[in-house]
Residue, then its C-alpha position, 0 to 999 in steps of 0.5 A: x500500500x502507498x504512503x502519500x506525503x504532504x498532499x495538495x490541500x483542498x479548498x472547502x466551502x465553495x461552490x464552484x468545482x473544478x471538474x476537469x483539466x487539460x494540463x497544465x494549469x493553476x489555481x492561484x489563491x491569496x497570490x498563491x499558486x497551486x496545480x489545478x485539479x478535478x475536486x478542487x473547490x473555488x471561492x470567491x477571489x480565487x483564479x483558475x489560470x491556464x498555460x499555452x495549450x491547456x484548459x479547464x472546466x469548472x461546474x457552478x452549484x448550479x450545474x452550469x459550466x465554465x469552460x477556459x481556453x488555454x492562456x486564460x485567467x479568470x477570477x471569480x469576484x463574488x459568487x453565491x447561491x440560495x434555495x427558498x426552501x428544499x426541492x426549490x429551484x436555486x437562484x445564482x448570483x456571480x460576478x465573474x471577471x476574464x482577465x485575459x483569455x477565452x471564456x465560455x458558459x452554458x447552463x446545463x440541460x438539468x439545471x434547466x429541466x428545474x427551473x434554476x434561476x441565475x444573474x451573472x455579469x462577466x466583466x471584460x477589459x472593456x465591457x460586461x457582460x450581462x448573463x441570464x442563461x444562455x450559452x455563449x463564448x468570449x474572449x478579452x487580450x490587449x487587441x480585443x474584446x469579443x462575444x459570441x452567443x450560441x443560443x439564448x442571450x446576452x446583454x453587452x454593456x459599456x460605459x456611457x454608451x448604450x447596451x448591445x442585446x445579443x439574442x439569436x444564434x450566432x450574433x457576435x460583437x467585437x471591439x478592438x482597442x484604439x477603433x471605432x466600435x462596430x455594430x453587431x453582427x452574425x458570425x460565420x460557420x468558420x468562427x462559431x467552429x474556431x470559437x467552440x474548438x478554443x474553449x473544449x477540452x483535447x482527448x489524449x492530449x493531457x486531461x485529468x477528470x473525477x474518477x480518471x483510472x490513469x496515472x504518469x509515474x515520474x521517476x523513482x528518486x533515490x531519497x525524500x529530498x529528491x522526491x520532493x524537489x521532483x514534486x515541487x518542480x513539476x507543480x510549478x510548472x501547473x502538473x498536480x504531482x505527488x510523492x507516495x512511498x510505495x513498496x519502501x520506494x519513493x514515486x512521484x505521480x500524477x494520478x486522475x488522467x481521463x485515458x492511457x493516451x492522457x497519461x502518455x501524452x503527458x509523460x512525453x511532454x514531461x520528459x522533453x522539458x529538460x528543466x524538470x529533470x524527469x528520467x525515466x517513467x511509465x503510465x499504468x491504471x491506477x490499481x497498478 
C-alpha cells in the first residue's frame, strides 16, 4: 500500500468545482499558486489560470459550466447561491471577471429541466457582460474584446454608451482597442467552429477528470529530498504531482488522467522539458 506525503490541500466551502483539466494549469489563491485539479473547490477571489495549450472546466452549484481556453485567467469576484426552501429551484448570483483569455458558459440541460434561476455579469477589459442563461463564448487580450452567443442571450454593456442585446444564434460583437466600435453582427460557420474548438477540452492530449483510472509515474528518486524537489518542480510548472512511498520506494505521480493516451501524452511532454529533470517513467491504471 502507498504512503502519500504532504498532499495538495483542498479548498472547502465553495461552490464552484473544478471538474476537469487539460494540463497544465493553476489555481492561484491569496497570490498563491497551486496545480489545478478535478475536486478542487473555488471561492470567491480565487483564479483558475491556464498555460499555452491547456484548459479547464469548472461546474457552478448550479450545474452550469465554465469552460477556459488555454492562456486564460479568470477570477471569480463574488459568487453565491440560495434555495427558498428544499426541492426549490436555486437562484445564482456571480460576478465573474476574464482577465485575459477565452471564456465560455452554458447552463446545463438539468439545471434547466428545474427551473434554476441565475444573474451573472462577466466583466471584460472593456465591457460586461450581462448573463441570464444562455450559452455563449468570449474572449478579452490587449487587441480585443469579443462575444459570441450560441443560443439564448446576452446583454453587452459599456460605459456611457448604450447596451448591445445579443439574442439569436450566432450574433457576435467585437471591439478592438484604439477603433471605432462596430455594430453587431452574425458570425460565420468558420468562427462559431474556431470559437467552440478554443474553449473544449483535447482527448489524449493531457486531461485529468473525477474518477480518471490513469496515472504518469515520474521517476523513482533515490531519497525524500529528491522526491520532493521532483514534486515541487513539476507543480510549478501547473502538473498536480505527488510523492507516495510505495513498496519502501519513493514515486512521484500524477494520478486522475481521463485515458492511457492522457497519461502518455503527458509523460512525453514531461520528459522533453529538460528543466524538470524527469528520467525515466511509465503510465499504468491506477490499481497498478
Amino acid at each position: 500500500m502507498a504512503t502519500f506525503l504532504a498532499p495538495t490541500a483542498r479548498a472547502q466551502g465553495a461552490t464552484t468545482v473544478v471538474e476537469a483539466v487539460q494540463l497544465p494549469a493553476w489555481v492561484e489563491r491569496q497570490g498563491q499558486r497551486r496545480p489545478a485539479q478535478p475536486g478542487q473547490l473555488l471561492s470567491d477571489t480565487d483564479k483558475a489560470v491556464t498555460a499555452e495549450g491547456a484548459r479547464m472546466l469548472l461546474r457552478l452549484g448550479d450545474r452550469s459550466v465554465i469552460k477556459l481556453g488555454e492562456r486564460t485567467e479568470f477570477q471569480i469576484e463574488q459568487l453565491a447561491a440560495r434555495q427558498r426552501r428544499t426541492g426549490s429551484p436555486s437562484e445564482l448570483k456571480a460576478t465573474l471577471r476574464l482577465i485575459t483569455g477565452v471564456f465560455r458558459y452554458a447552463t446545463d440541460y438539468t439545471s434547466k429541466a428545474l427551473g434554476n434561476q441565475r444573474e451573472l455579469n462577466l466583466k471584460m477589459a472593456t465591457a460586461t457582460v450581462g448573463i441570464r442563461g444562455t450559452d455563449f463564448w468570449s474572449m478579452t487580450d490587449a487587441e480585443h474584446d469579443a462575444v459570441c452567443v450560441f443560443e439564448g442571450q446576452v446583454v453587452v454593456e459599456r460605459d456611457a454608451r448604450p447596451d448591445i442585446a445579443l439574442t439569436q444564434p450566432g450574433a457576435f460583437w467585437v471591439t478592438f482597442t484604439g477603433q471605432p466600435e462596430q455594430p453587431a453582427g452574425q458570425a460565420t460557420p468558420a468562427q462559431l467552429t474556431k470559437f467552440i474548438d478554443q474553449a473544449d477540452l483535447k482527448p489524449g492530449s493531457g486531461i485529468l477528470l473525477q474518477g480518471g483510472r490513469w496515472r504518469t509515474v515520474l521517476g523513482q528518486p533515490g531519497s525524500e529530498a529528491a522526491g520532493v524537489a521532483l514534486r515541487a518542480r513539476l507543480q510549478a510548472a501547473g502538473y498536480p504531482a505527488e510523492l507516495v512511498v510505495r513498496q519502501g520506494r519513493y514515486e512521484v505521480r500524477i494520478n486522475q488522467l481521463a485515458t492511457q493516451a492522457d497519461a502518455q501524452t503527458v509523460l512525453a511532454r514531461l520528459q522533453a522539458d529538460n528543466a524538470l529533470s524527469v528520467t525515466g517513467g511509465r503510465v499504468a491504471l491506477a490499481a497498478e
